[in-house]
PDB file with one MODEL, atoms N, CA, C and O in Angstrom:
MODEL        1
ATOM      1  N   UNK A   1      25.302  57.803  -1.430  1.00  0.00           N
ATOM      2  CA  UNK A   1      23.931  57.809  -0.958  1.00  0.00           C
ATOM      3  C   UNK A   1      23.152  58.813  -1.790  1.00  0.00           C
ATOM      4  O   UNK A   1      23.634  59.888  -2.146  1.00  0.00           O
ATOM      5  N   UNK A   2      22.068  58.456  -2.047  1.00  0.00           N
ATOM      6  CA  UNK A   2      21.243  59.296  -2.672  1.00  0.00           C
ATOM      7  C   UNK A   2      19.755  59.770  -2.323  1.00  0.00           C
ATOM      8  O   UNK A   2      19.165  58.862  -1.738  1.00  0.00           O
ATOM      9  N   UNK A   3      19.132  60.671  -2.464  1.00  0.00           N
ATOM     10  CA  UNK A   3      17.838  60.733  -1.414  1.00  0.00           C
ATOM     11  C   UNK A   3      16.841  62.262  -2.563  1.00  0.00           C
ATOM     12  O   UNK A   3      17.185  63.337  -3.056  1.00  0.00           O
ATOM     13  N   UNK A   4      15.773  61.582  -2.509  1.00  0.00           N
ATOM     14  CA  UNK A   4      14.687  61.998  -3.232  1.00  0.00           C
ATOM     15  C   UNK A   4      14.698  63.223  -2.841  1.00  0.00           C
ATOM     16  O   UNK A   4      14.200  64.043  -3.613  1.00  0.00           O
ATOM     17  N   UNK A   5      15.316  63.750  -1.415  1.00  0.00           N
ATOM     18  CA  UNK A   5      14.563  65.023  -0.789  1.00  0.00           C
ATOM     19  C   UNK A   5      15.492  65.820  -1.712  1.00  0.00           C
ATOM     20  O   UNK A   5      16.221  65.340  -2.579  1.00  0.00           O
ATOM     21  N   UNK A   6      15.302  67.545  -1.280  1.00  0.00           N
ATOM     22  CA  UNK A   6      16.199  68.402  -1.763  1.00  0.00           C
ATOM     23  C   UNK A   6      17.332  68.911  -0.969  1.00  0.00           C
ATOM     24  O   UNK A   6      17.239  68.772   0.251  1.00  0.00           O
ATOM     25  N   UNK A   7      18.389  69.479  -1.450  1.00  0.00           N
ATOM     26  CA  UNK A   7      19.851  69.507  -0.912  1.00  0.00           C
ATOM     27  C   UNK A   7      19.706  70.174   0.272  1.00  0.00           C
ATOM     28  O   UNK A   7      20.769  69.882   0.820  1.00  0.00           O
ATOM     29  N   UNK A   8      19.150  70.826   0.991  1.00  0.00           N
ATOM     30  CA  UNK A   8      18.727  71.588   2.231  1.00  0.00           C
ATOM     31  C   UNK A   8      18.337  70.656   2.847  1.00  0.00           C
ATOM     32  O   UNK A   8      18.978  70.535   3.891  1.00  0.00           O
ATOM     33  N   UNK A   9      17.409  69.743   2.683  1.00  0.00           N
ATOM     34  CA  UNK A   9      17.047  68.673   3.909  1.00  0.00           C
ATOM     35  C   UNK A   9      18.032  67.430   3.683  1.00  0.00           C
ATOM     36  O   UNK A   9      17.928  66.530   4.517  1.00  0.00           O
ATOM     37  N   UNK A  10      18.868  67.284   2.775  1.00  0.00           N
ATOM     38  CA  UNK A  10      20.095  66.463   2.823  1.00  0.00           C
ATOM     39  C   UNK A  10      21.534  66.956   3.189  1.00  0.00           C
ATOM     40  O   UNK A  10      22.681  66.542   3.360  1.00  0.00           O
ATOM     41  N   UNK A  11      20.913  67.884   3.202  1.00  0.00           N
ATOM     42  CA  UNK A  11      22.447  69.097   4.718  1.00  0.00           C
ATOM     43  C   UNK A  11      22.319  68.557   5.883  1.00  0.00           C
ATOM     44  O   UNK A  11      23.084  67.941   6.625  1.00  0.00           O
ATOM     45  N   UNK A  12      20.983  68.955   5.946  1.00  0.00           N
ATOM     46  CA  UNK A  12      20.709  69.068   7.500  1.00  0.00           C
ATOM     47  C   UNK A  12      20.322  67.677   7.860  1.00  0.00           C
ATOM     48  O   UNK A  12      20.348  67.460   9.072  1.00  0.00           O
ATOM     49  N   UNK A  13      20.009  66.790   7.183  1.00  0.00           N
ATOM     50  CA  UNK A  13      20.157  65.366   7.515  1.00  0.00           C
ATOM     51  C   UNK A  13      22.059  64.880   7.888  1.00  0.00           C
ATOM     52  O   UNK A  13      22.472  64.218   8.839  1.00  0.00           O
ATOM     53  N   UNK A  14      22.714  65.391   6.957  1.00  0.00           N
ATOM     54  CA  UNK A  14      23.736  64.897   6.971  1.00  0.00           C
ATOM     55  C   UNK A  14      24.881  65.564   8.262  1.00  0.00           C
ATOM     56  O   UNK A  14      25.951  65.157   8.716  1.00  0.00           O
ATOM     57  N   UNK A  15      24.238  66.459   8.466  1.00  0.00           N
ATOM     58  CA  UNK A  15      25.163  67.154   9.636  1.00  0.00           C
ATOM     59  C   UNK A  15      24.205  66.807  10.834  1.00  0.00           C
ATOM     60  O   UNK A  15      24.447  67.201  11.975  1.00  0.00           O
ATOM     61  N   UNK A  16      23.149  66.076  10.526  1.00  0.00           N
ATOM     62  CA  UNK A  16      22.779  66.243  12.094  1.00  0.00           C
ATOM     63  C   UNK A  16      23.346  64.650  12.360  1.00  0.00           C
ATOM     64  O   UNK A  16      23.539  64.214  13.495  1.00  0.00           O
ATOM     65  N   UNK A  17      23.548  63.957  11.269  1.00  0.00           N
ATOM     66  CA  UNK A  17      24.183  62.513  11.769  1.00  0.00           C
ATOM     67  C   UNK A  17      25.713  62.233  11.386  1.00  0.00           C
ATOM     68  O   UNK A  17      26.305  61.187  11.122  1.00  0.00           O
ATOM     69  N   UNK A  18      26.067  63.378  11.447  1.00  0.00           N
ATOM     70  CA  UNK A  18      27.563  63.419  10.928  1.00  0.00           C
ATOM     71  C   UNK A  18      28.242  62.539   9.859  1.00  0.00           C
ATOM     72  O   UNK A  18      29.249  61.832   9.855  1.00  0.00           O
ATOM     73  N   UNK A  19      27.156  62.908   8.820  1.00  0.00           N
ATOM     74  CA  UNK A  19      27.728  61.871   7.409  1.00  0.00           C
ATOM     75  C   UNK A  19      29.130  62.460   7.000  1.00  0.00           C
ATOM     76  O   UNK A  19      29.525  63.626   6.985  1.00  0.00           O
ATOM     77  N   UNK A  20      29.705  61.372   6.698  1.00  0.00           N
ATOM     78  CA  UNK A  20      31.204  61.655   6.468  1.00  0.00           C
ATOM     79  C   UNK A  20      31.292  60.978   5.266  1.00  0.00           C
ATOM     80  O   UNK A  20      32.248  60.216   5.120  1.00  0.00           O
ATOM     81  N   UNK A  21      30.358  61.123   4.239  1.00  0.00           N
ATOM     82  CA  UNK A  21      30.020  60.934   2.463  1.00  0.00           C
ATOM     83  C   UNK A  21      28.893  61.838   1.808  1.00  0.00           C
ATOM     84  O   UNK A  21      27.743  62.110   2.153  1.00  0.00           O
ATOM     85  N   UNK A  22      29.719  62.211   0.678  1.00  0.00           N
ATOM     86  CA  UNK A  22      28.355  62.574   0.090  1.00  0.00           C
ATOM     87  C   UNK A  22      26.638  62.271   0.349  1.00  0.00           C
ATOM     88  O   UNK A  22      26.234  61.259   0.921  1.00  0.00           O
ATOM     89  N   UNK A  23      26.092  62.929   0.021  1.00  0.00           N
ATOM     90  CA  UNK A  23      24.086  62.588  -0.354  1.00  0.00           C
ATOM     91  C   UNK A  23      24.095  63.182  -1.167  1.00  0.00           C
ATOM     92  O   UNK A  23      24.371  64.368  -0.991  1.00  0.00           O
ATOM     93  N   UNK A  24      23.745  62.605  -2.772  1.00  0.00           N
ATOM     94  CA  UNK A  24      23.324  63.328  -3.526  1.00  0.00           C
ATOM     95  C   UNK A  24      21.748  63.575  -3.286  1.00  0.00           C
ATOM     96  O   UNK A  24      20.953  62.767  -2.807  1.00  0.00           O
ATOM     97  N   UNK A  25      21.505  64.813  -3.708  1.00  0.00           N
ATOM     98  CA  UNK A  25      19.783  65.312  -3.980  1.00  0.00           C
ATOM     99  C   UNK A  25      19.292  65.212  -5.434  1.00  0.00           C
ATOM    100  O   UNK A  25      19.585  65.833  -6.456  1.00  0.00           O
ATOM    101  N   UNK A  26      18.355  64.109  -5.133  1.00  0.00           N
ATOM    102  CA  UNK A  26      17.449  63.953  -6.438  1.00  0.00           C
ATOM    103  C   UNK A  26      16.099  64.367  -6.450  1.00  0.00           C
ATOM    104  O   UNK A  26      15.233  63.553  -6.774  1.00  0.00           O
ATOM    105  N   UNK A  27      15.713  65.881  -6.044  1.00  0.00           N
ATOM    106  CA  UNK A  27      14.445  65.964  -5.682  1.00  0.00           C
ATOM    107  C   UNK A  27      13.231  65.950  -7.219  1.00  0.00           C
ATOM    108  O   UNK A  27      12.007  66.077  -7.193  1.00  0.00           O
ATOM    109  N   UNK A  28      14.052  65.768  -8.302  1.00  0.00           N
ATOM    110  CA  UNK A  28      13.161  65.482  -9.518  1.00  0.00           C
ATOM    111  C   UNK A  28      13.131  64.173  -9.684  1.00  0.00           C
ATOM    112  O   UNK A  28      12.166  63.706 -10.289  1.00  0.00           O
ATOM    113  N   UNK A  29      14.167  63.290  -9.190  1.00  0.00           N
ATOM    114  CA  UNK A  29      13.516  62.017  -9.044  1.00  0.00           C
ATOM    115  C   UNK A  29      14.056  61.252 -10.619  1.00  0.00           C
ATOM    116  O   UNK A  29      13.689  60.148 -11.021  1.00  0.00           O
ATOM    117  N   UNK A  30      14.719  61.908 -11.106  1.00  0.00           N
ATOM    118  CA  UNK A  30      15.787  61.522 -12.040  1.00  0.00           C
ATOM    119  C   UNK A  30      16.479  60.314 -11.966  1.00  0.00           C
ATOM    120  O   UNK A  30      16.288  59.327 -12.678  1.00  0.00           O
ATOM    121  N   UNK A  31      17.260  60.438 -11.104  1.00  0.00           N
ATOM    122  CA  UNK A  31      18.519  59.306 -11.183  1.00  0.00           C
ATOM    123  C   UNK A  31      17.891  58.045 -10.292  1.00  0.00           C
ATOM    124  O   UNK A  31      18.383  56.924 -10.414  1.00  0.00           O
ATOM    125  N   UNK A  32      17.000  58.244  -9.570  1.00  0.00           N
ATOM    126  CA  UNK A  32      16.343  57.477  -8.641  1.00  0.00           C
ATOM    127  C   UNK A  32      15.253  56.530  -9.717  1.00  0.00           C
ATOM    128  O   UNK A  32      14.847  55.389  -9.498  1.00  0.00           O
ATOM    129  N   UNK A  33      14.988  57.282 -10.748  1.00  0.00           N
ATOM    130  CA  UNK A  33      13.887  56.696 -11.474  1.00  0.00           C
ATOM    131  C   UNK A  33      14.332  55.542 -12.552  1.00  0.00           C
ATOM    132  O   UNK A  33      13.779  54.519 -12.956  1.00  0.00           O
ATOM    133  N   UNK A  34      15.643  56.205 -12.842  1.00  0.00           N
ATOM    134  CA  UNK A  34      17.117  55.693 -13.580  1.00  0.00           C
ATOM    135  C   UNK A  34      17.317  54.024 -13.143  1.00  0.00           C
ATOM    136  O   UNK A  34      17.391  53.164 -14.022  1.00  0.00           O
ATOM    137  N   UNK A  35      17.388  53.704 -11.758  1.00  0.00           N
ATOM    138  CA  UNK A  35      18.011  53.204 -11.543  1.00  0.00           C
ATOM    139  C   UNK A  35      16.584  52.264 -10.446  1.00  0.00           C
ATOM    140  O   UNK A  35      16.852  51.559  -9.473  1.00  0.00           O
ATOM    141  N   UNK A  36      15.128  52.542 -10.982  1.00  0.00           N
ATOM    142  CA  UNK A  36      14.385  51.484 -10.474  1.00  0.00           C
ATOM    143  C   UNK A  36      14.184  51.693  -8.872  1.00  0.00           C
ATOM    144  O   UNK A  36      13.562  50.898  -8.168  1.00  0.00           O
ATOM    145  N   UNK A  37      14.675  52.637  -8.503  1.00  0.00           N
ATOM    146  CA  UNK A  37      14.310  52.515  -6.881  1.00  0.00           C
ATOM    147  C   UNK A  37      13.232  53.181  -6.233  1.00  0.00           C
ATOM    148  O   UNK A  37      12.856  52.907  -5.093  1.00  0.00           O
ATOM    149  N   UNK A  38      12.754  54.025  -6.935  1.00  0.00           N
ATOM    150  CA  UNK A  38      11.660  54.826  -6.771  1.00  0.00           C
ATOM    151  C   UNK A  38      10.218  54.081  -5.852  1.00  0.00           C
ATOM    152  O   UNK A  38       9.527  53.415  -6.624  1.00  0.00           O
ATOM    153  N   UNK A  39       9.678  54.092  -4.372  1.00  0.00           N
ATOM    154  CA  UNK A  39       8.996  53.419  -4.180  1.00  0.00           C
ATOM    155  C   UNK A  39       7.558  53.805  -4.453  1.00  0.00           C
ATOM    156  O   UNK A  39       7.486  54.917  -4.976  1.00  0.00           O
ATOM    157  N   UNK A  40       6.387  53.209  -4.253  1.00  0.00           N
ATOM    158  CA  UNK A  40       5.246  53.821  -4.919  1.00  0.00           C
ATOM    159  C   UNK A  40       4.488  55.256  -3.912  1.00  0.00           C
ATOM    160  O   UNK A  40       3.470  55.945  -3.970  1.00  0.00           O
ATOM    161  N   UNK A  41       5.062  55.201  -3.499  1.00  0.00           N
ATOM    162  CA  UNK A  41       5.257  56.973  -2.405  1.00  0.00           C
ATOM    163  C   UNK A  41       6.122  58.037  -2.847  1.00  0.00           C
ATOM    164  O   UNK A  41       6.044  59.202  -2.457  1.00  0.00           O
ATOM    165  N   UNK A  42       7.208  57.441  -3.940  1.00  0.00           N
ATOM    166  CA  UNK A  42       8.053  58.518  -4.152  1.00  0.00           C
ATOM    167  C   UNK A  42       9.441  58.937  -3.753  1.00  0.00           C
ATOM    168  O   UNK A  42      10.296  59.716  -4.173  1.00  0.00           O
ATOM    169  N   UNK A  43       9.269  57.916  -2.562  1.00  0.00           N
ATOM    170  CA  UNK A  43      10.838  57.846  -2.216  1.00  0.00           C
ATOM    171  C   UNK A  43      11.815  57.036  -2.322  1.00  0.00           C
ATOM    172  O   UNK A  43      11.642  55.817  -2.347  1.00  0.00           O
ATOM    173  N   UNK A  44      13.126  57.674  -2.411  1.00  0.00           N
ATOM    174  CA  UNK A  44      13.565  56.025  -3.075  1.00  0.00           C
ATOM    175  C   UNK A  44      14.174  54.815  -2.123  1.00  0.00           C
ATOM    176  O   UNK A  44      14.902  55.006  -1.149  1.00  0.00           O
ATOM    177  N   UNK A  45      13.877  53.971  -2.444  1.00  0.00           N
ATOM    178  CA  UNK A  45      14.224  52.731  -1.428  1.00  0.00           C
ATOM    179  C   UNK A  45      15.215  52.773  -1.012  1.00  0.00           C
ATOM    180  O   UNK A  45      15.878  53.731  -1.408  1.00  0.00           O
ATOM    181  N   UNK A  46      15.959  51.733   0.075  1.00  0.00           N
ATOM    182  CA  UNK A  46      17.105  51.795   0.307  1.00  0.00           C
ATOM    183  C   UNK A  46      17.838  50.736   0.212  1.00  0.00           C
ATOM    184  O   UNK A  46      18.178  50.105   1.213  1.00  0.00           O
ATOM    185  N   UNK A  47      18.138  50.441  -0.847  1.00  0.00           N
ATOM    186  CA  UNK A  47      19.097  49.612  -1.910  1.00  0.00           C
ATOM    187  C   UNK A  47      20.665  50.087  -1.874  1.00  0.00           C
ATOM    188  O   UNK A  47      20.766  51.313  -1.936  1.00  0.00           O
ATOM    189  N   UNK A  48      21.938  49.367  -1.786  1.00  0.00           N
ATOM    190  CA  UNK A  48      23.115  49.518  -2.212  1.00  0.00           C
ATOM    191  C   UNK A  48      23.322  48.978  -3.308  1.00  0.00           C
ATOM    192  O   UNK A  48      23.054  47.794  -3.511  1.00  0.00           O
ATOM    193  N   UNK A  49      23.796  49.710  -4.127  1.00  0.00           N
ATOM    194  CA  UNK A  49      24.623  49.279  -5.578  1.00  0.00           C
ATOM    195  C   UNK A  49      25.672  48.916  -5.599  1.00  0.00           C
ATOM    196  O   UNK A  49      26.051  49.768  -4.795  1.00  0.00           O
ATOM    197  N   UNK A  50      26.538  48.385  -5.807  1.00  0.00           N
ATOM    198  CA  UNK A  50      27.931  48.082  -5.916  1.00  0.00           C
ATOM    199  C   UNK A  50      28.357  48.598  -7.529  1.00  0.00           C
ATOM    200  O   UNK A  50      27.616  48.484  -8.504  1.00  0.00           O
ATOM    201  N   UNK A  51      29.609  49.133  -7.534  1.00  0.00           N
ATOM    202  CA  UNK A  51      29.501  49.420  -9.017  1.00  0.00           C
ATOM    203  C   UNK A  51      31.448  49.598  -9.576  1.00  0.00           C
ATOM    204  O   UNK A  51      32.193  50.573  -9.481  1.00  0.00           O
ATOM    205  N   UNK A  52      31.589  48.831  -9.882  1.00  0.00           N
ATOM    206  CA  UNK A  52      33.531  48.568  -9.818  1.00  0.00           C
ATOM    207  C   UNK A  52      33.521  49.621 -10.518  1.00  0.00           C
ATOM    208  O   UNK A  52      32.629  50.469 -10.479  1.00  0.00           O
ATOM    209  N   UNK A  53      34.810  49.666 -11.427  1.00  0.00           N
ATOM    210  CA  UNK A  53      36.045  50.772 -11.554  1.00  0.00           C
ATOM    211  C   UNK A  53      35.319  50.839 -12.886  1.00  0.00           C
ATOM    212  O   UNK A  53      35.239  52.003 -13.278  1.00  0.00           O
ATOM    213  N   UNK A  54      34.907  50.178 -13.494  1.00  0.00           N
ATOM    214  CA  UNK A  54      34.564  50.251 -14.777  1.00  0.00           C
ATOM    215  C   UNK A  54      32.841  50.701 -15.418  1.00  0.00           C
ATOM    216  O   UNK A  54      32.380  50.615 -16.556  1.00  0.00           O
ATOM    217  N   UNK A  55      32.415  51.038 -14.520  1.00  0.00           N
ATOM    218  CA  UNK A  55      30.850  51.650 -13.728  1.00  0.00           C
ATOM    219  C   UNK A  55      29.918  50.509 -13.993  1.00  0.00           C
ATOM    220  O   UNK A  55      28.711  50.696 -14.146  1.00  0.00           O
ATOM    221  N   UNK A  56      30.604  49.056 -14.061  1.00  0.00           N
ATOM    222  CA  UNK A  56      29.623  47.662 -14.189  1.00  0.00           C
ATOM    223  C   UNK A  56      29.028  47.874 -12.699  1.00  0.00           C
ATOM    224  O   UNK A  56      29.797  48.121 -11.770  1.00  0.00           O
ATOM    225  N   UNK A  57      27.611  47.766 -12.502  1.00  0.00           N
ATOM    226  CA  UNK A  57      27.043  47.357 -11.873  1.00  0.00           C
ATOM    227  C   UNK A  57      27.036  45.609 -10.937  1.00  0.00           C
ATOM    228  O   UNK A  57      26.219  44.760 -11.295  1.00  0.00           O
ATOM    229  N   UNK A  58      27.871  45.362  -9.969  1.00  0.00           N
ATOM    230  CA  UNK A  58      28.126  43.832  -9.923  1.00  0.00           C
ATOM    231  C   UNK A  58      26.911  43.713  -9.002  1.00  0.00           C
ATOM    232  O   UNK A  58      26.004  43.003  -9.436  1.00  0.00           O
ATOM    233  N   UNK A  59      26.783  44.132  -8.128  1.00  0.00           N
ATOM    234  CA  UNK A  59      25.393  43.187  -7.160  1.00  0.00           C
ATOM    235  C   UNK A  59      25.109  44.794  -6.725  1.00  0.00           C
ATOM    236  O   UNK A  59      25.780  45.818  -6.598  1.00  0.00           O
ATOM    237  N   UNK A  60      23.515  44.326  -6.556  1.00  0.00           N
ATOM    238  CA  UNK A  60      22.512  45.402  -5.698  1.00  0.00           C
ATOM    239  C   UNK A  60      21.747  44.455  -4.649  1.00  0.00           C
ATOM    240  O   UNK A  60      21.156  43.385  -4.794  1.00  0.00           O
ATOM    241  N   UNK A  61      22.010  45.325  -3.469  1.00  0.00           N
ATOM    242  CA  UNK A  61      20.921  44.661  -2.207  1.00  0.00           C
ATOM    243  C   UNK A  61      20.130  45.334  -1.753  1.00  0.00           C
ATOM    244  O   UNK A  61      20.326  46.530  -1.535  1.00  0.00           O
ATOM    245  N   UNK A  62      18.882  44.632  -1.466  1.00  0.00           N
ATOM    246  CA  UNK A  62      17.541  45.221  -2.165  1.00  0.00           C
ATOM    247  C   UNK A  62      17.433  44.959  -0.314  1.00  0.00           C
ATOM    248  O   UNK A  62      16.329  45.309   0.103  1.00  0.00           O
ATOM    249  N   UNK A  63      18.172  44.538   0.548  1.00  0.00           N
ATOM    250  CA  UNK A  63      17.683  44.033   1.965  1.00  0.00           C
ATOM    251  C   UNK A  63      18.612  44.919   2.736  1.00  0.00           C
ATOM    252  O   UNK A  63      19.441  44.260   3.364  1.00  0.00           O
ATOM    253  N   UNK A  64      18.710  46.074   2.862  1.00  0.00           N
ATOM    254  CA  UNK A  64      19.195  47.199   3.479  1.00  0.00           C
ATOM    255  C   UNK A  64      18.688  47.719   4.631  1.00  0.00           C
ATOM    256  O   UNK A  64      17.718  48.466   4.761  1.00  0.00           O
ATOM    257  N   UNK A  65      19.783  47.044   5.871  1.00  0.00           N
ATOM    258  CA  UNK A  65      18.517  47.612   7.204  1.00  0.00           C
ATOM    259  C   UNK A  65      19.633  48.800   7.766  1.00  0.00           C
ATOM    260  O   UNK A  65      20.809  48.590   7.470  1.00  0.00           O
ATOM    261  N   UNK A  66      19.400  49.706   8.349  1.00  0.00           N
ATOM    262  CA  UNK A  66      20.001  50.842   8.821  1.00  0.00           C
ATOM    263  C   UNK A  66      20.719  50.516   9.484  1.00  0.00           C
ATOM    264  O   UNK A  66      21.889  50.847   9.293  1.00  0.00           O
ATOM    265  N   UNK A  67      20.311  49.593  10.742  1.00  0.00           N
ATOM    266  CA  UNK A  67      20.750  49.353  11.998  1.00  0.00           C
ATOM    267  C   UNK A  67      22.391  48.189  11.962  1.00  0.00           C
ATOM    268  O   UNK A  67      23.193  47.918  12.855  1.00  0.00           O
ATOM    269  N   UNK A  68      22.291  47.648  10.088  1.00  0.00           N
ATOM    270  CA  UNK A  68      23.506  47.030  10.181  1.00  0.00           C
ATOM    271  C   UNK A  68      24.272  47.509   8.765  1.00  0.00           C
ATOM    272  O   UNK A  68      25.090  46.759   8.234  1.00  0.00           O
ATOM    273  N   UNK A  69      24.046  48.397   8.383  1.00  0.00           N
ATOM    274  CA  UNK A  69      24.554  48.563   7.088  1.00  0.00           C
ATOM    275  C   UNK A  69      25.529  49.072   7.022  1.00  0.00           C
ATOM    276  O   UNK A  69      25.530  49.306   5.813  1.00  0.00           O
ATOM    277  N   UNK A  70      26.619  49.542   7.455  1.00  0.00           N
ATOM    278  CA  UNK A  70      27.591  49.790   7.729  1.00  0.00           C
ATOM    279  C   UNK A  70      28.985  48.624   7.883  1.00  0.00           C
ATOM    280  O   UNK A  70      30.116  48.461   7.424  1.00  0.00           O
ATOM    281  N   UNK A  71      28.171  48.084   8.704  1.00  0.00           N
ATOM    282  CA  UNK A  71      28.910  46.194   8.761  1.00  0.00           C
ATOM    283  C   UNK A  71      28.450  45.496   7.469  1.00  0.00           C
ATOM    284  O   UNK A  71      29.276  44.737   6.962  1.00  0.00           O
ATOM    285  N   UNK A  72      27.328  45.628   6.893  1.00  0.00           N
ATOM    286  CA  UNK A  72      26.905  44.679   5.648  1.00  0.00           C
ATOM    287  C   UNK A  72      27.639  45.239   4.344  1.00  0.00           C
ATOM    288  O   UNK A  72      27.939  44.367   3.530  1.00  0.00           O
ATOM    289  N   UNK A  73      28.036  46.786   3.957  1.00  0.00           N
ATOM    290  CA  UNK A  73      28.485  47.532   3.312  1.00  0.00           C
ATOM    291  C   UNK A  73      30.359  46.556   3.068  1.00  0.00           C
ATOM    292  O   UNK A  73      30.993  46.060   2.136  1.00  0.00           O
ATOM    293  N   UNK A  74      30.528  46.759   4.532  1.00  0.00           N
ATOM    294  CA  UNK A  74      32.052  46.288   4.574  1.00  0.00           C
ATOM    295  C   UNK A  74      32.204  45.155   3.897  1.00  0.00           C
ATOM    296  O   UNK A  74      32.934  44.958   2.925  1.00  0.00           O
ATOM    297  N   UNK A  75      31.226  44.142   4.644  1.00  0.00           N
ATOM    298  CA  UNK A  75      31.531  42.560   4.154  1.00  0.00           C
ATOM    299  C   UNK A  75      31.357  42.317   2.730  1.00  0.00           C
ATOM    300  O   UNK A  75      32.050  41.607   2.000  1.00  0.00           O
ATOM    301  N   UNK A  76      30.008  43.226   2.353  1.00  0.00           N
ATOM    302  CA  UNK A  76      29.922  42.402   0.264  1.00  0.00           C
ATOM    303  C   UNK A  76      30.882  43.242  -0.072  1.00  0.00           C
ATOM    304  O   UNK A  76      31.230  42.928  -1.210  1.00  0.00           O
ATOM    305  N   UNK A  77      31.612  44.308   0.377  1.00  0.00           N
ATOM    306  CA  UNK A  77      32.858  45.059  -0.664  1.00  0.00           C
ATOM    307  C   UNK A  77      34.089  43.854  -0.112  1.00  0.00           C
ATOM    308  O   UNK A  77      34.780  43.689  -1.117  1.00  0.00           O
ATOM    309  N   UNK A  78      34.605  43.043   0.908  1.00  0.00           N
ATOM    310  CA  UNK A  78      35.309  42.465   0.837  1.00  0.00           C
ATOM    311  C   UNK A  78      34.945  41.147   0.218  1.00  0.00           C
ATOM    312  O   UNK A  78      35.903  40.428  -0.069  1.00  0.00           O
ATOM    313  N   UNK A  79      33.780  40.708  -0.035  1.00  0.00           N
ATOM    314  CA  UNK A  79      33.028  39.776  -0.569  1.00  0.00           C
ATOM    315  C   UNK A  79      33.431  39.922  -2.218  1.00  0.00           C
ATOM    316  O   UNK A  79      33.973  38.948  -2.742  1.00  0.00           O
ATOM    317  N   UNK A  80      33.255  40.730  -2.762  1.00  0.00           N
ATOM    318  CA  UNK A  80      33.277  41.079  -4.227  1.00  0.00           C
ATOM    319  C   UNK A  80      34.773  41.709  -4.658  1.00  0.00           C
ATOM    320  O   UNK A  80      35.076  42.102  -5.784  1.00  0.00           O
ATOM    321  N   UNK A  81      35.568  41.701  -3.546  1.00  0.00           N
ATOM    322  CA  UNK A  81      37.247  42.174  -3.760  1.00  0.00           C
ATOM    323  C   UNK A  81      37.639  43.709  -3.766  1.00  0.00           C
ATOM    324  O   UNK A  81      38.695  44.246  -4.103  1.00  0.00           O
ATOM    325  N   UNK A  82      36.486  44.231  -3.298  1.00  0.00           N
ATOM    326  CA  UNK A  82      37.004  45.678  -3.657  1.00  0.00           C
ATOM    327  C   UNK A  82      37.887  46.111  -2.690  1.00  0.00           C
ATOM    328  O   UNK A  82      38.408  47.222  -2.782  1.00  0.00           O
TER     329      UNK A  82
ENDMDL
END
C-alpha cells in the first residue's frame, strides 16, 4: 500500500486499523506520480497493481472499493496463479 500522506499520518493510520502490511509514504509524490495514480487533488487513487516475481506488472484494478478489497485482492491473486 502506498499513500501520498507522510509516515506519521501512515503510523497512525495503520495502527489505528491494525494494518498488518507495510504503507509506504510518498509525501513528494514520487512513486505515485511514477506509476500514474496521482488524482487531480493530489492523492493517489486507489488502484492494486499486481506485479509477479519478475517485477512485470500483470493487471492493475483501477475499481478498488474498500468495503471488498480484501476478498477482491484474494480472488485476482488466485485468478493470475500467484
Amino acid at each position: 500500500m502506498a499513500s501520498t500522506d507522510n509516515i506519521g499520518d501512515n503510523t497512525r493510520f495503520a495502527e489505528k486499523n491494525d494494518a498488518t502490511f507495510p504503507i509506504l509514504a510518498d509525501p513528494d509524490k514520487i512513486m505515485c506520480g511514477d506509476y500514474g495514480v496521482l488524482s487531480d487533488y493530489g492523492y493517489a487513487r486507489r488502484w492494486t497493481f499486481y506485479i509477479d516475481k519478475k517485477g512485470n506488472i500483470v493487471k492493475i484494478d483501477k475499481n478498488v472499493n474498500p468495503a471488498t478489497a480484501g476478498a477482491d485482492l484474494v480472488k485476482n491473486l488466485a485468478e493470475l496463479g500467484f
